[in-house]
C-alpha positions in Angstrom: 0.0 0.0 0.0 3.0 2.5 0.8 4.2 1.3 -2.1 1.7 2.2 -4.0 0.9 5.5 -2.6 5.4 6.8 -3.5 4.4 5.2 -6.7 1.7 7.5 -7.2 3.3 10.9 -5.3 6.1 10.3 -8.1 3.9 10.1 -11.1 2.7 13.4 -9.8 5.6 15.2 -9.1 6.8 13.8 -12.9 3.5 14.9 -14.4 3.6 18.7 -11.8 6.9 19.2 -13.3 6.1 18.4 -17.1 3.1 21.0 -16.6 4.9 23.5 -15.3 7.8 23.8 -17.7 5.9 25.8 -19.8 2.6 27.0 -20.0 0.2 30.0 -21.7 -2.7 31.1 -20.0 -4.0 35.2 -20.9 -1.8 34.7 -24.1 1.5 35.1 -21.9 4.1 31.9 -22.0 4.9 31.3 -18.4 7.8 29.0 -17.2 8.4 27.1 -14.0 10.5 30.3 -12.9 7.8 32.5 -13.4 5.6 30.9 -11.2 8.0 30.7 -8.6 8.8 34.5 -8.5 5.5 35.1 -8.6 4.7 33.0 -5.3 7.5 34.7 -3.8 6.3 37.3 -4.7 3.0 36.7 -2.2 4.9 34.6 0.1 6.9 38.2 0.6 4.2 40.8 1.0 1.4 38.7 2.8 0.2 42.5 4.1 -0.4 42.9 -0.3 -4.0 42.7 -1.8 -4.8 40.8 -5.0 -5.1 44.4 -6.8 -1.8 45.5 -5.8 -0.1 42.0 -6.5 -1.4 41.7 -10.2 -0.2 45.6 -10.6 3.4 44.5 -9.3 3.2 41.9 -11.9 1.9 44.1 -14.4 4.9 46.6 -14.1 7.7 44.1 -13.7 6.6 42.4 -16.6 5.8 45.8 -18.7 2.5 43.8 -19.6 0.9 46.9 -20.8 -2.0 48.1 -23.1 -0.9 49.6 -26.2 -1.5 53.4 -24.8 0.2 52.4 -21.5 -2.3 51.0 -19.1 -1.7 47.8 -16.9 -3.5 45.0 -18.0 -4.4 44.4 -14.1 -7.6 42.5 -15.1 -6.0 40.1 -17.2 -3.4 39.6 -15.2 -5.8 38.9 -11.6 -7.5 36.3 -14.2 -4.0 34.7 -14.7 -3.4 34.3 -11.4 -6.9 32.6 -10.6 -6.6 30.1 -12.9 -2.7 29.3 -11.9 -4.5 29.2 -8.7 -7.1 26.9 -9.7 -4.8 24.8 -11.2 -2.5 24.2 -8.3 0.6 26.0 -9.4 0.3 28.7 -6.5 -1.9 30.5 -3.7 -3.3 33.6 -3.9 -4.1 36.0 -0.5 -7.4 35.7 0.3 -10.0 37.6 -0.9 -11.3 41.3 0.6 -14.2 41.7 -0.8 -17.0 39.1 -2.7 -16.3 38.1 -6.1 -17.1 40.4 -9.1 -19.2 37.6 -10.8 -21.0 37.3 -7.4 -22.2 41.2 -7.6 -23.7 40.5 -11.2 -25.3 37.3 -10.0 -27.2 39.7 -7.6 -27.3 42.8 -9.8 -29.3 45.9 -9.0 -32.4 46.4 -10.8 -32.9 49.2 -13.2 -36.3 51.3 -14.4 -36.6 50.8 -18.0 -39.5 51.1 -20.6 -40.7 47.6 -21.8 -44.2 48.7 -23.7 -44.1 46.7 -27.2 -42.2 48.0 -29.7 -43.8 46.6 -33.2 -43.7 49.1 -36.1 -41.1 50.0 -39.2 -37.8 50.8 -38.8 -38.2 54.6 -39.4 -40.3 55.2 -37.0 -37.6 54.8 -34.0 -35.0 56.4 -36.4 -32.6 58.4 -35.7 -31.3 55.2 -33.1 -28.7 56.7 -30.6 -25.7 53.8 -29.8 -24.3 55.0 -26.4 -20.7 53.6 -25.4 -20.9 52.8 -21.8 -19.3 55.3 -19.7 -21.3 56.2 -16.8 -22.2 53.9 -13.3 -25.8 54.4 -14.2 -25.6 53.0 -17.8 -23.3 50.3 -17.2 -25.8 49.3 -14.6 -28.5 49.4 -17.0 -26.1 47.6 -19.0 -25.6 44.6 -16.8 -29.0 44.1 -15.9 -30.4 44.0 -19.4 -27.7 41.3 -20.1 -28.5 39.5 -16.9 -32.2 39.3 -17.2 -32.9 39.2 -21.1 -29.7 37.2 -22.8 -29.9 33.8 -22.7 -26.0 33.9 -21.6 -26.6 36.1 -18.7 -23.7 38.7 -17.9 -20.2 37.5 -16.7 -17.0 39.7 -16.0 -15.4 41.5 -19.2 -11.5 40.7 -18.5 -8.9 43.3 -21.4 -9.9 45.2 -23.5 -13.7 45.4 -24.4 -16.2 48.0 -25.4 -20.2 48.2 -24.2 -22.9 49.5 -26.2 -26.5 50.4 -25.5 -28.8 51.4 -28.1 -31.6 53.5 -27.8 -34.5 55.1 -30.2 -35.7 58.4 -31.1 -37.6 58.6 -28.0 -34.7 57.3 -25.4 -35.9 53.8 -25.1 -33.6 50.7 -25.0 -33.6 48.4 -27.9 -30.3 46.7 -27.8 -27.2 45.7 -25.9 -23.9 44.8 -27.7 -20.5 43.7 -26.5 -17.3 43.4 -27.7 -14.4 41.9 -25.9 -11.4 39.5 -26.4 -11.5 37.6 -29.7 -11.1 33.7 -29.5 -7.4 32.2 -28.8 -7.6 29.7 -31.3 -10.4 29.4 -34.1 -9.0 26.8 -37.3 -12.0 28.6 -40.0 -10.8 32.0 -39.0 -7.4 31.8 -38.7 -7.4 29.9 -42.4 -9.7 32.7 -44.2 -7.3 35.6 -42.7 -3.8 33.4 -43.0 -2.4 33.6 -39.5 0.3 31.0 -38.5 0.4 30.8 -34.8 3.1 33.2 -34.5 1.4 35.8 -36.1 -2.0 35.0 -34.4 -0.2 35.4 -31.1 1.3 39.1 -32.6 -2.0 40.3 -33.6 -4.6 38.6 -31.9 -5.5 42.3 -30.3 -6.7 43.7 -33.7 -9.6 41.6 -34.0 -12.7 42.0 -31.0 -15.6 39.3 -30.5 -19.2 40.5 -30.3 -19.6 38.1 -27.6 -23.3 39.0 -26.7 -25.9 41.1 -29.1 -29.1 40.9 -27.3 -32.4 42.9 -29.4 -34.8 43.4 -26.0 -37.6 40.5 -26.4 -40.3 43.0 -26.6 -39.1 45.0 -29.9 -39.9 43.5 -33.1 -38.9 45.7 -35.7 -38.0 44.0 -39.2 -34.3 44.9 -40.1 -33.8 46.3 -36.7 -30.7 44.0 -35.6 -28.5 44.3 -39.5 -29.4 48.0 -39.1 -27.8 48.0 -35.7 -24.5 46.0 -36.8 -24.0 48.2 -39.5 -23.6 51.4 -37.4 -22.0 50.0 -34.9 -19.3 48.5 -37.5 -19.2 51.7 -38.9 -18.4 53.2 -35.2 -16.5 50.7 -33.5 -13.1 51.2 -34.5 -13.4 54.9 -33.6 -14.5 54.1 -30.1 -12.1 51.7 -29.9 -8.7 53.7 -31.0 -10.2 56.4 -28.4 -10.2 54.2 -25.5 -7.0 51.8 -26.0 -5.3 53.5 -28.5 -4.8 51.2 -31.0 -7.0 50.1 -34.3 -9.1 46.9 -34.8 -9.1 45.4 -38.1 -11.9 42.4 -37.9 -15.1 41.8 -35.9 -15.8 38.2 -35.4 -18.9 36.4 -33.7 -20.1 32.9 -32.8 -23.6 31.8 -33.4 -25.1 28.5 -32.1 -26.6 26.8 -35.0 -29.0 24.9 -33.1 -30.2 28.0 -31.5 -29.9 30.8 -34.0 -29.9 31.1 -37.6 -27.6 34.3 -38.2 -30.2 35.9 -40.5 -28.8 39.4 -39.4 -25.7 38.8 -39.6 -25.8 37.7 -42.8 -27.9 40.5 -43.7 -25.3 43.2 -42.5 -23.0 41.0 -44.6 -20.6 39.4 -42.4 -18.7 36.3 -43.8 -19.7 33.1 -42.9 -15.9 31.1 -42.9 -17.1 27.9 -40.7 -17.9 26.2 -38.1 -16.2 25.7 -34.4 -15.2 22.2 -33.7 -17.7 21.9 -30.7 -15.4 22.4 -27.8 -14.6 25.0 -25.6 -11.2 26.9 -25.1 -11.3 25.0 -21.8 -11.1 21.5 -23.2 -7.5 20.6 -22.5 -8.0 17.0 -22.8 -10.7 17.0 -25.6 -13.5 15.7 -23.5 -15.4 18.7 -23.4 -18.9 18.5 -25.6 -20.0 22.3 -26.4 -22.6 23.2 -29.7 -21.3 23.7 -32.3 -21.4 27.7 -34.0 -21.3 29.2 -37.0 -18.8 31.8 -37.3 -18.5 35.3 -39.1 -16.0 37.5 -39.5 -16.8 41.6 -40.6 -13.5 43.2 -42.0 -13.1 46.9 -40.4 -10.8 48.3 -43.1 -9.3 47.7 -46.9 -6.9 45.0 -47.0 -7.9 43.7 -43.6 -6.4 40.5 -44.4 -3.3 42.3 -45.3 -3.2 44.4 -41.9 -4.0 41.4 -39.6 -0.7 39.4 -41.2 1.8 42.3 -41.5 2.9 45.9 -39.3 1.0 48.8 -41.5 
């Protein structure tokens, strides 16, 4: 039995230390050394909180936006899952959770009469970036209670939209955040090796949720609302980070949706996802399979996601 038990402590120390020569989580390599210094890092300032720890990082490493700002959330999202993996352990917590505050998120006043009528009739539509406490509220809770994904944390770089009509009501909710690691259709249709992927992952942005309110139904409402937004985005988005974005891309589950209006504000279908997640280290993982379309930002955007402009 003792036997047994040094047989299996050595196949995990074997199998610990093949895992922790190298490793890429928040598209940074880390190596065995990394993780230490980082431990010793805690181990040395118990008295530090998990904000001030990921900043530390953040400077040491120069892991920066691209107009200078610490990428503090990605960074606290790289330590929780080194931390959920084993590798180290993090102080504890001061406060709850994010993703427990948007679990119980605070209810906002909003109109919710039915909307049915043409498209001109709530023309001129007004798409707000989120900026202020009171929209992003208004934000989360429209997420939370009408998407069928709910709301969870946005982690880098990310931009929120509301839209509203003529009269101030909300019709929509769009957000963009961190485009997919790895996707095989859309890497192929742009030519990325993985080199280059890794180099310029941050031009393209994933409309991860687009949610029309369930009580508006306006033909050609949704197309007309990509095609602004398109039209807007990279605007808003070289404003906040400082940098240009080249491709949207999007992922619609073919058992639930059809991608009518994507197709009608003529995004490219390139493929399908391989129906697993970007958790699924061992392959095991069953997810539904999605469609996915790509919307090119700019002339040559093919050209300007393989090569410096």
């Amino acid at each position: 039995m003792k036997s047994a038990k040094l047989m299996l402590d050595s196949e995990r120390f074997f199998i610990y230390n093949v895992i922790m020569m190298e490793i890429t989580i928040q598209g940074r390599l880390l190596t065995e050394k990394d993780i230490e210094w980082i431990q010793e890092l805690i181990d040395s300032n118990p008295h530090w909180h998990r904000t001030l720890l990921s900043q530390e990082i953040c400077l040491a490493w120069n892991w920066v936006t691209a107009n200078g700002h610490l990428k503090d959330m990605a960074c606290r999202t790289m330590l929780l899952k080194l931390e959920r993996r084993g590798y180290l352990s993090l102080p504890a917590r001061r406060t709850a959770g994010r993703n427990n505050s948007y679990k119980g998120h605070e209810p906002v006043d909003h109109a919710t009469s039915s909307i049915e009528c043409n498209l001109r009739d709530l023309t001129p539509l007004t798409i707000e970036v989120v900026q202020t406490p009171q929209s992003l509220k208004l934000f989360k809770h429209l997420l939370t209670e009408y998407h069928y994904l709910g709301f969870g944390s946005t982690v880098g770089e990310n931009m929120k939209y509301i839209v509203f009509d003529r009269h101030h009501r909300p019709l929509a909710c769009l957000l963009f955040g961190s485009a997919a690691w790895k996707v095989a259709s859309r890497d192929q249709w742009i030519g990325w090796d993985i080199n280059t992927r890794k180099a310029r992952l941050h031009l393209v942005t994933n409309n991860m949720r687009f949610l029309v309110l369930p009580w508006v139904k306006v033909p050609h409402l949704a197309s007309h609302i990509l095609g602004h937004t398109a039209r807007r985005i990279n605007g808003d988005w070289i404003e906040k980070y400082g940098h240009p974005i080249y491709m949207l891309e999007t992922f619609v589950e073919k058992e639930r949706f059809h991608g009518t209006c994507y197709q009608a504000a003529n995004w490219h279908w390139v493929g399908e996802t391989q129906g697993r997640s970007r958790n699924d280290r061992c392959r095991t993982l069953s997810v539904p399979v999605k469609d996915v379309y790509l919307y090119p930002l700019a002339k040559k955007a093919k050209k300007r996601l393989c090569h410096e402009t």
